[in-house]
C-alpha positions as CSV (number, residue, x, y, z in Angstrom):
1,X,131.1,32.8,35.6
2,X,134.9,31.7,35.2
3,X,134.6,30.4,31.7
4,X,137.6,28.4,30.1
5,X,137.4,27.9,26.4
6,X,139.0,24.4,25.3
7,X,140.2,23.8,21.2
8,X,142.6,21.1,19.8
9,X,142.2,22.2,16.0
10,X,143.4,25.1,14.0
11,X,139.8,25.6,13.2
12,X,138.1,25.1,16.3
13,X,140.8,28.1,17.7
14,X,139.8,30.0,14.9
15,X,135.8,29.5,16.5
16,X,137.0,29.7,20.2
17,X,138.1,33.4,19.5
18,X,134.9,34.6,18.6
19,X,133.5,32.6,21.9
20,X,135.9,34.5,24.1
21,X,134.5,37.4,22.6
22,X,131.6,36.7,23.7
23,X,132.5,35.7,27.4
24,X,134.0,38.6,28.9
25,X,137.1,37.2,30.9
26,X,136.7,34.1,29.2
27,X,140.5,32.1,28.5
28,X,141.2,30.0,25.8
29,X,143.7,26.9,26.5
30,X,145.1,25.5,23.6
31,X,148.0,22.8,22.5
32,X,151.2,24.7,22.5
33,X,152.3,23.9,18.6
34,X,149.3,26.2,18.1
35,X,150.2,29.0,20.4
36,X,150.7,31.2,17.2
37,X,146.6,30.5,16.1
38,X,145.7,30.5,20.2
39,X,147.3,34.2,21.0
40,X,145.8,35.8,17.8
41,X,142.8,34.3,18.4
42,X,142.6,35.4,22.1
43,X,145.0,38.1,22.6
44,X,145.9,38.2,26.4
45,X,143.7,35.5,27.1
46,X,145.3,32.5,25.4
47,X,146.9,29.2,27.9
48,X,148.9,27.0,25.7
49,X,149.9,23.5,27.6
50,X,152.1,21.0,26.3
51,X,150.8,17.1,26.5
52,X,147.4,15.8,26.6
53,X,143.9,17.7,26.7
54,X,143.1,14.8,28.8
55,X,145.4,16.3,31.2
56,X,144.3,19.6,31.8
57,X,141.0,18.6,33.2
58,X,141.5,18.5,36.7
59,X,142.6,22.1,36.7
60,X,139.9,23.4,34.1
61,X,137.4,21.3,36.7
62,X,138.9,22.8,39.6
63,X,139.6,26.7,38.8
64,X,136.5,27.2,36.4
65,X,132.8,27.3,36.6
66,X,132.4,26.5,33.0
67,X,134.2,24.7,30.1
68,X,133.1,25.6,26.6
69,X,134.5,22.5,24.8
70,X,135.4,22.9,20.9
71,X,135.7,19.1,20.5
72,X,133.7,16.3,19.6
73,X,130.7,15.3,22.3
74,X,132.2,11.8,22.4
75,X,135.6,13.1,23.2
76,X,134.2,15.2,26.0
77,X,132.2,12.9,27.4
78,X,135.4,10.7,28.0
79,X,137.4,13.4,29.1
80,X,135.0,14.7,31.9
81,X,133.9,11.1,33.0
82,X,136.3,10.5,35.4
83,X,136.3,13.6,37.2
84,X,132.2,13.9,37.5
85,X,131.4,14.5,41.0
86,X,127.5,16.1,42.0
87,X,125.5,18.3,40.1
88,X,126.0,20.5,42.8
89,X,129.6,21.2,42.5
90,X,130.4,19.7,38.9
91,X,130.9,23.3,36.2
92,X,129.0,24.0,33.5
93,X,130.2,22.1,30.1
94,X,128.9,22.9,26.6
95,X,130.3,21.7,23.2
96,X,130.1,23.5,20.3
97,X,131.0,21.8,17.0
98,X,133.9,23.1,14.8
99,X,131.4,24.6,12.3
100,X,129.5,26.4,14.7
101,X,126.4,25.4,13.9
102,X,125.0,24.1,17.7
103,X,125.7,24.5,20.9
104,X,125.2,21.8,23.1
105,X,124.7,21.6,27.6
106,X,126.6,18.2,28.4
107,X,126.4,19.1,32.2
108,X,124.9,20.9,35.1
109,X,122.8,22.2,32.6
110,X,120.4,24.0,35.3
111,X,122.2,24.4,38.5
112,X,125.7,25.1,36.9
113,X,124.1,26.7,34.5
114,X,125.1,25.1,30.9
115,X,121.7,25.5,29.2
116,X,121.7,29.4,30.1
117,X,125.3,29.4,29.0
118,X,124.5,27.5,26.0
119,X,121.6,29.6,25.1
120,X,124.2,32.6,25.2
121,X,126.6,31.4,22.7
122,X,123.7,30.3,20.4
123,X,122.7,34.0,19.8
124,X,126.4,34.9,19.8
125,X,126.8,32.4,16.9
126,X,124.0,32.6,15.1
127,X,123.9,28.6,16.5
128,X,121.2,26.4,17.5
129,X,121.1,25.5,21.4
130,X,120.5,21.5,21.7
131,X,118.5,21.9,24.9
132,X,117.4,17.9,26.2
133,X,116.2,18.7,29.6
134,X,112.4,18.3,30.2
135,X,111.5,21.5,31.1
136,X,113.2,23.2,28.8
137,X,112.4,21.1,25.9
138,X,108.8,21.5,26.8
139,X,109.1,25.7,28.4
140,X,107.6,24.5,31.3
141,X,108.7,26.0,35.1
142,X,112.5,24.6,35.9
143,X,111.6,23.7,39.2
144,X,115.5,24.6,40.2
145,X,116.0,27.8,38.5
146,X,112.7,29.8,39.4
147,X,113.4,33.0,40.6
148,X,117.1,32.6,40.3
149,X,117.3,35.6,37.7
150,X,115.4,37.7,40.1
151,X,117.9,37.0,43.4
152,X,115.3,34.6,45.3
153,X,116.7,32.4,47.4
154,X,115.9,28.1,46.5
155,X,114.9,26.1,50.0
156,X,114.7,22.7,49.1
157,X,116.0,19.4,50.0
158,X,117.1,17.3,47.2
159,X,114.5,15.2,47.8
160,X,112.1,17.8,47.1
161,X,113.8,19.3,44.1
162,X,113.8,15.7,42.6
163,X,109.5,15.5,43.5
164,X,108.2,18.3,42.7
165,X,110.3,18.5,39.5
166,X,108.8,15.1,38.4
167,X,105.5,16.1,39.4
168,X,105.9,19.2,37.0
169,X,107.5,17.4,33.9
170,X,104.7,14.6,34.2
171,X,102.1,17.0,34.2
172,X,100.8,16.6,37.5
173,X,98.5,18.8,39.5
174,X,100.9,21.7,41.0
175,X,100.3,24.6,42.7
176,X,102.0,27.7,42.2
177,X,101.5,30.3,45.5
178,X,102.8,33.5,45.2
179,X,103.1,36.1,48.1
180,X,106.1,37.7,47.0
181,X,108.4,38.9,44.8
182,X,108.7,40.5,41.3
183,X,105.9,39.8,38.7
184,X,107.7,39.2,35.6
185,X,109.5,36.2,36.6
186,X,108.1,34.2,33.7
187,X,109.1,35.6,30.8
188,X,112.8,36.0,32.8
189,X,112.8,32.2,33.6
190,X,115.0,29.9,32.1
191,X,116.2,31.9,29.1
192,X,112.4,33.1,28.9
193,X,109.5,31.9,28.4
194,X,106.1,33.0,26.3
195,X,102.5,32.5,26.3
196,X,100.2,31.2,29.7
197,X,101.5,29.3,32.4
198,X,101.7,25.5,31.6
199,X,98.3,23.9,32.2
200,X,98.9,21.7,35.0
201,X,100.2,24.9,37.4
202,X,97.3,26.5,39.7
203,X,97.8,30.2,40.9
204,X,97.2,30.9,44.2
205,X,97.6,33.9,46.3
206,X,98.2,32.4,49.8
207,X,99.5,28.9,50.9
208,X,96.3,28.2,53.1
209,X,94.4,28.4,49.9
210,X,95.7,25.2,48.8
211,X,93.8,21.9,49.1
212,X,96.8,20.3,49.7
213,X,95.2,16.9,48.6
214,X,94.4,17.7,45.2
215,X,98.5,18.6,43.9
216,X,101.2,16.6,43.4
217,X,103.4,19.6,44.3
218,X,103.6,23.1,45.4
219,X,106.3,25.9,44.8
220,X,105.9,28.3,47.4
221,X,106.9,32.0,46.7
222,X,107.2,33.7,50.5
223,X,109.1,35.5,52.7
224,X,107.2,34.1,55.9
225,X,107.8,30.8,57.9
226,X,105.6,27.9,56.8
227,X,102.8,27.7,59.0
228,X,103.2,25.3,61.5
229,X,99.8,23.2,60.9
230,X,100.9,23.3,56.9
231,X,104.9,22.2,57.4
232,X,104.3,18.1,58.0
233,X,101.4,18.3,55.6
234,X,103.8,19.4,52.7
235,X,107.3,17.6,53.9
236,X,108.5,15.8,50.9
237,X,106.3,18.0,48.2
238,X,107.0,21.4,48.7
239,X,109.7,23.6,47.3
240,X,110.3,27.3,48.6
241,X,111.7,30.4,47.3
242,X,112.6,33.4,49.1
243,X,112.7,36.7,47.4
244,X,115.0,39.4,48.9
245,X,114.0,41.9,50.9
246,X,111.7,44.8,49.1
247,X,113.9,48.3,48.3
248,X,114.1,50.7,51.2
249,X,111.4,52.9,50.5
250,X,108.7,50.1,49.1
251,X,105.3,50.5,50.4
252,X,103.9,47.8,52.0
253,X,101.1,46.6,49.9
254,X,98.2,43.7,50.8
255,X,95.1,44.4,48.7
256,X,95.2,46.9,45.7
257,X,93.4,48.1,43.2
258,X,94.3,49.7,39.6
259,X,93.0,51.7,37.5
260,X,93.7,51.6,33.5
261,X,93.4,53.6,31.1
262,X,94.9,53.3,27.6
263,X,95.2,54.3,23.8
264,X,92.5,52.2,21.6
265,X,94.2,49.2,20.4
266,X,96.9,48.9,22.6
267,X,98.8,46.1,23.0
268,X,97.9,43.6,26.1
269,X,102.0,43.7,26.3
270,X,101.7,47.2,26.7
271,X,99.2,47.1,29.4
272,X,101.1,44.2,31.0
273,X,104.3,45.9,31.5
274,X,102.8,49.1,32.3
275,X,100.9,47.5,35.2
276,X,103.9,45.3,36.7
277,X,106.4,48.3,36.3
278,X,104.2,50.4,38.4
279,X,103.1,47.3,41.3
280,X,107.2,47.7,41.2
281,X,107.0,51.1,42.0
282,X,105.0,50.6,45.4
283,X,106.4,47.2,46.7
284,X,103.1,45.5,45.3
285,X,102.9,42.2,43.5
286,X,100.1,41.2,40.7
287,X,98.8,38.8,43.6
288,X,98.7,41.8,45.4
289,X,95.7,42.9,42.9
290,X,92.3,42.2,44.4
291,X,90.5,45.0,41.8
292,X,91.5,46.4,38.2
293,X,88.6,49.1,36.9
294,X,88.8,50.9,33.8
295,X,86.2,53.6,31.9
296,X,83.1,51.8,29.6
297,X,84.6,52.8,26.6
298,X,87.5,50.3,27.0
299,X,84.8,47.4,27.6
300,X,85.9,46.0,23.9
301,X,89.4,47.0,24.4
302,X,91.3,43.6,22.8
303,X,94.7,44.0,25.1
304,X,93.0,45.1,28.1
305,X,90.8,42.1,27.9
306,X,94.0,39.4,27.3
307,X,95.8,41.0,30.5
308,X,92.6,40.5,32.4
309,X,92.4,37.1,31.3
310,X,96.0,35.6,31.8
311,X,95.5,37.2,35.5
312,X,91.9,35.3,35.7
313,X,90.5,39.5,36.5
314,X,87.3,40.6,36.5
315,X,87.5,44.5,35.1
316,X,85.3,46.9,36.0
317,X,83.9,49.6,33.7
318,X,82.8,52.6,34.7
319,X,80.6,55.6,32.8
320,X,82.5,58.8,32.4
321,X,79.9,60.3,34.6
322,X,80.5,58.6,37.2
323,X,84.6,58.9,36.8
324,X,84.1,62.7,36.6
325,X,82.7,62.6,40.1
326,X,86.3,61.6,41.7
327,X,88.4,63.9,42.9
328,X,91.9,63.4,41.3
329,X,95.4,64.5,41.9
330,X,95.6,65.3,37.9
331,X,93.0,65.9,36.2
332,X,93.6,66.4,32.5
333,X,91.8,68.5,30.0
334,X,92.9,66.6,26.9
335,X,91.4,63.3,28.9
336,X,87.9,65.3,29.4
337,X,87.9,66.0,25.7
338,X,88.2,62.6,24.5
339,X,86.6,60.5,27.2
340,X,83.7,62.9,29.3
341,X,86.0,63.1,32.2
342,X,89.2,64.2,33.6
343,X,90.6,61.3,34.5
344,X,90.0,57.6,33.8
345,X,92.9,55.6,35.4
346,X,93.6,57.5,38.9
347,X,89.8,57.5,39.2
348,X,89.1,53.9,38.5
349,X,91.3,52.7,40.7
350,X,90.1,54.7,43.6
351,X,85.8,54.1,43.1
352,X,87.6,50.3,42.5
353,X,89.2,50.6,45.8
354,X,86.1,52.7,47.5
355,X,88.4,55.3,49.0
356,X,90.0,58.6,48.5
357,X,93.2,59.8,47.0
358,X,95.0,59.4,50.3
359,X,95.4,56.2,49.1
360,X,96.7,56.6,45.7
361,X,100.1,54.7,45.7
362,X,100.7,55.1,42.1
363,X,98.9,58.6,40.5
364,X,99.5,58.0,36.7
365,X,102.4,55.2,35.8
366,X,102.5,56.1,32.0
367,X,104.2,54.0,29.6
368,X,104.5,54.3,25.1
369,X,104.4,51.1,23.8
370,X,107.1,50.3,20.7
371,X,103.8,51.1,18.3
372,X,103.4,54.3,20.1
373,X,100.3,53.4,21.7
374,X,100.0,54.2,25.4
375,X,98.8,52.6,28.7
376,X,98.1,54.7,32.2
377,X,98.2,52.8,35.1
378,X,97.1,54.2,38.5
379,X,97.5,52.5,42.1
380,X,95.0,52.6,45.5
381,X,95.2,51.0,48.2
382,X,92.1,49.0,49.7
383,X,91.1,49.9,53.3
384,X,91.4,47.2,55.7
């Protein structure tokens, strides 16, 4: 983004420096009796202007994507008012007060992107981000930014946005249907979120899944056409998102199966990250997943059993006897001497998948938790 920094007081300068800082090729503009305060502040970087700040707004609206505004919220509000066009093309403006202390989205907070730039300066001022939009007030999906951190592409008439985002922030029936793109999209969206998706948000795996009747909305994650018999059913309700195309290289994937294994007491975080970093690895998708199988001895396993939950999976535990009986790419000794067989992830996912290891996507995916616990994911492919 092409940020410009605005302060009319010695002290706000003194605070704009700090926010240039923090916005690489960020430029402050500044009266000119401060120019002094303005070009120490923000060597190379410092406009001063002679007049009004008033002034200067048609330019800053103009040549910039965002304005980071050390001046009251009134004052700004005033300022900008006159020159306030669509949320489509108006730049992002925050406010930040002289002491720091909060920093606040006055426009185009989700399109234009004033909340994430907001949330930005917060943790680069130790500040509190004022955040007043519904969703993000209450962490629920920003109907409008979904996927943007990720590169998918937003199909939607305004019309649509404006529905399904209502339906969302009123807790209405919505269905989420993914068929593509990353995994982790969650905890990337909207500055990030934590814990389970918001109550009122169904899961599906394909579009013609949906009773269509029973949701308010649906955000459709696809890189198909809408079925034809589907499109008139959903004009008005539906919001798409495209993801880009998978990496050259990616393997194809429809129905998959993994295989865990893991350290006792390792972290359902763990497990989660290991699993979406190697579905990454083969073009797959968690709604990709249609089997997850693991050895007996993890049937009390606390983080196995919280993954398997927030992904509504049924695991599968196998006896080391029957794990043993698989032939593996790498068998391990060490496993054999702590479990009763050579190998409990690559061979859980292939008896999960009911085929042999010409259909191992993903051997052993092996990832150390921050605790140093660890979590072994493998990858098979289902048969048609």
């Amino acid at each position: 983004m092409r940020i410009a920094v605005v302060a009319i007081t010695r002290h706000g300068i003194a605070l704009a420096g700090r926010v240039v800082a923090a916005l690489p090729g960020a430029q402050l503009f500044a009266p000119d009796k401060f120019r002094a305060a303005a070009e120490n502040a923000a060597a190379g970087a410092a406009h001063c202007y002679a007049g009004k700040v008033g002034d200067q707004v048609p330019a800053l609206f103009a040549g910039f994507d965002g304005i980071v505004a050390i001046v009251s919220l009134g004052a700004v509000v005033r300022l900008i008012a006159p020159h306030l066009r669509s949320k489509e093309s108006d730049p992002a403006v925050v406010v930040i007060d002289e002491a720091g202390r909060f920093a606040i989205p006055v426009l185009s907070g989700h399109l234009g992107g004033a909340n994430a730039l907001a949330g930005h300066l917060a943790t680069a001022l130790a500040a509190t981000p004022v955040l007043t939009t519904a969703s993000d007030a209450r962490a629920t999906i920003a109907v409008d930014l979904l996927g943007r951190e990720l590169g998918w592409e937003f199909l939607a008439s305004h019309a649509e946005l404006v529905h399904c985002s209502a339906a969302m922030v009123n807790d209405e029936p919505v269905a989420l249907v993914q068929e593509a793109g990353g995994t982790d999209w969650w905890t990337r969206h909207a500055n990030g979120r934590s814990g389970p998706l918001p109550a009122n948000v169904q899961r599906f795996a394909r579009v013609e899944d949906v009773a269509i009747d029973d949701f308010a909305a649906v955000l459709w994650i696809s890189r198909r056409a809408m079925p034809a018999d589907l499109a008139a059913r959903l004009a008005g309700r539906c919001v798409r998102y495209r993801p880009p195309p998978q990496p050259a290289g990616a393997v194809p994937a429809t129905a998959l199966a993994i295989g865990i294994g893991c350290d006792r007491g390792t972290p359902a975080s763990t497990i989660a990250q290991a699993i979406n970093e190697a579905l990454a690895a083969c073009g797959g998708t968690i709604m990709d997943v249609r089997a997850v199988a693991s050895i007996d001895l993890k049937a009390d396993e606390p983080g196995l059993a919280e993954v398997a939950r927030a992904n509504c999976w049924t695991v599968a535990f196998y006896p080391a006897a029957e794990l043993a009986m698989i032939a593996v790419p790498n068998p391990s000794p060490t496993v054999q001497r702590h479990t009763g067989t050579p190998s409990v992830s690559e061979a859980a996912a292939l008896l999960a998948a009911g085929t042999d290891s010409h259909n191992l996507l993903i051997e052993k995916h092996r990832l150390r938790g921050p605790d140093g616990r660890n979590a072994t994911v493998s990858i098979a492919r289902i048969p048609a």
